[in-house]
LUMLO-68304 format. One record per residue (C-alpha): residue number from 0; residue in three letters; y, x negated, z negated. Coordinates in nm, 4 decimals. Each point is the difference from the previous one (the first is absolute). Layout:
N
   nr  rest     north      east        up
  NUM   ALA         Y         X         Z
...
***
This chain:
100
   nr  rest     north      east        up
    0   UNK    8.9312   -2.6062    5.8885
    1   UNK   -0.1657    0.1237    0.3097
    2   UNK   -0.3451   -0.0793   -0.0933
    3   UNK    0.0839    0.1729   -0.2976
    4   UNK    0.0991    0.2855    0.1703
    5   UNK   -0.3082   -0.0070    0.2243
    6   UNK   -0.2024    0.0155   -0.2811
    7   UNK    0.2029    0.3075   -0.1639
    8   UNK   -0.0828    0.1455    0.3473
    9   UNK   -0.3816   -0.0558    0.0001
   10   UNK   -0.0516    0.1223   -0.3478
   11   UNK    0.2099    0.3027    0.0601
   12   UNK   -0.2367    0.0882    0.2872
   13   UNK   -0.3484   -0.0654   -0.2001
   14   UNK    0.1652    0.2662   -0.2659
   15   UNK    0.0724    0.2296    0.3420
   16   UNK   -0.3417   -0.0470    0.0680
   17   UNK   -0.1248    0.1076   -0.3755
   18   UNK    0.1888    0.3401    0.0925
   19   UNK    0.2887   -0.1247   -0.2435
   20   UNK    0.3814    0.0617    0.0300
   21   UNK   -0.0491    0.1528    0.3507
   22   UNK    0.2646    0.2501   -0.0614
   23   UNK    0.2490   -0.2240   -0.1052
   24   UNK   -0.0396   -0.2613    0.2415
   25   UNK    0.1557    0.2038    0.3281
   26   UNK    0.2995    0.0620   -0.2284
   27   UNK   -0.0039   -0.4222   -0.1384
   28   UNK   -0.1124   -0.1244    0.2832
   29   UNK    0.1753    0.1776    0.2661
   30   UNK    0.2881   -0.2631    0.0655
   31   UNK   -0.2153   -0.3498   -0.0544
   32   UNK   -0.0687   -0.2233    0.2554
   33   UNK   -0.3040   -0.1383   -0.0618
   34   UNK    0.0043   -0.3900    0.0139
   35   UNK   -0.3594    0.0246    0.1371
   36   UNK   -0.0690    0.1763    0.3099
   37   UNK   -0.3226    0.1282   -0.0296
   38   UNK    0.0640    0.1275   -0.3533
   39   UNK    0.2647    0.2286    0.1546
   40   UNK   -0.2755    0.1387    0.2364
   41   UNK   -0.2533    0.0195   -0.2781
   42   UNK    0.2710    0.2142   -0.2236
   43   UNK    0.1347    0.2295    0.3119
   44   UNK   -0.3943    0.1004    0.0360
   45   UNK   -0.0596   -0.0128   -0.4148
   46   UNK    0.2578    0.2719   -0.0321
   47   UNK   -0.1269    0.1899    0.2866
   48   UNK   -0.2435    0.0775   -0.2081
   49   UNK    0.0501    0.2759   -0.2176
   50   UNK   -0.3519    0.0080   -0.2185
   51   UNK    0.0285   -0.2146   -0.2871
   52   UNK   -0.3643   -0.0580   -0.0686
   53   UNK   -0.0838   -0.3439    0.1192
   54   UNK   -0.3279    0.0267    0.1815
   55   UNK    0.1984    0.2646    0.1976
   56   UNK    0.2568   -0.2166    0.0647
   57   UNK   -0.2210   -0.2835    0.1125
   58   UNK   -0.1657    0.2569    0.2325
   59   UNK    0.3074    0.0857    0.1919
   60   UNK    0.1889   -0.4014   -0.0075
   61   UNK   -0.2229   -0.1190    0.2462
   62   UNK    0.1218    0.2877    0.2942
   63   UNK    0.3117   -0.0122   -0.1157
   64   UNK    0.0405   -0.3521    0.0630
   65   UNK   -0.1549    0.0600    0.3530
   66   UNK    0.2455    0.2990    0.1004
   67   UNK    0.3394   -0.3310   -0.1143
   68   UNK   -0.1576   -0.2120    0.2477
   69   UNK   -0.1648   -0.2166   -0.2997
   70   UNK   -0.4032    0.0484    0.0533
   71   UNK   -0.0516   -0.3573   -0.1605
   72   UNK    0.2188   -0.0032   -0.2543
   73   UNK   -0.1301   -0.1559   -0.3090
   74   UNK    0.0090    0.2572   -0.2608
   75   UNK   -0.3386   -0.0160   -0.1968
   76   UNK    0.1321   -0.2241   -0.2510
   77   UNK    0.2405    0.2352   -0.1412
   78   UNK   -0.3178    0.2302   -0.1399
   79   UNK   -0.1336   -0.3008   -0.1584
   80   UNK    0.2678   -0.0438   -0.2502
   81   UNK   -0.0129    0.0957   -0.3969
   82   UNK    0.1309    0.3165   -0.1058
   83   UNK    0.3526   -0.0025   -0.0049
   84   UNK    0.2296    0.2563   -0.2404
   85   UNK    0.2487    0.2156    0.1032
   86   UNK    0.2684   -0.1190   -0.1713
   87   UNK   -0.0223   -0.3601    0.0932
   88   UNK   -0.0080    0.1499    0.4155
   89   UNK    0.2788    0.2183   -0.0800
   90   UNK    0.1706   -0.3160   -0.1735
   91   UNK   -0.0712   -0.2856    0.3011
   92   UNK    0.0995    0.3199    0.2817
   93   UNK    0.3619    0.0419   -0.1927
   94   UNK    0.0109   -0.4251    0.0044
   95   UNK   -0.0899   -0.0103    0.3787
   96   UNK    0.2977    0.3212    0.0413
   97   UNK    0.2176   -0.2256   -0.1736
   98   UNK   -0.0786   -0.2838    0.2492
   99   UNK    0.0440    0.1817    0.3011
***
């Protein structure tokens, strides 16, 4: 169940990362703890952001990361992954709500 989970959590942040279901995640998300430390660091900085356009967002991750503490945080990955759709994100962040 908690790799599961951990998974949930890394997919939900590649679909923060395409700039989709940012505005609903503060509001799913606000009660989870994250099984995975550094994914709880990578959303806290993720929803910092309020641009939605993805090259924006990978602009600003970076010093983000560096103002948590987190300069070598391993984040690049997350860009890499296929397109997600919004209601599958919106879908695994009301699963990981329901987990918390």
């Amino acid at each position: 169940m908690r790799d599961s989970l951990i998974e949930a959590e890394r997919r939900v942040l590649e679909a923060l990362c395409q700039g989709l279901g940012k505005e609903e995640a503060g509001t799913l998300l606000r009660n989870y703890a994250w099984r995975e430390p550094s994914h709880q660091v990578l959303f806290s900085a993720l929803t910092e952001i309020s641009s939605t356009n993805s090259e924006v967002i990978r602009a600003e991750l970076p010093a983000r990361l560096v103002r948590k503490g987190f300069p070598d945080l391993d984040w690049e990955h997350l860009f890499r992954a296929s397109p997600s759709d919004k209601e599958e994100t919106l879908a695994l962040m009301r699963r990981l709500a329901g987990a918390a």
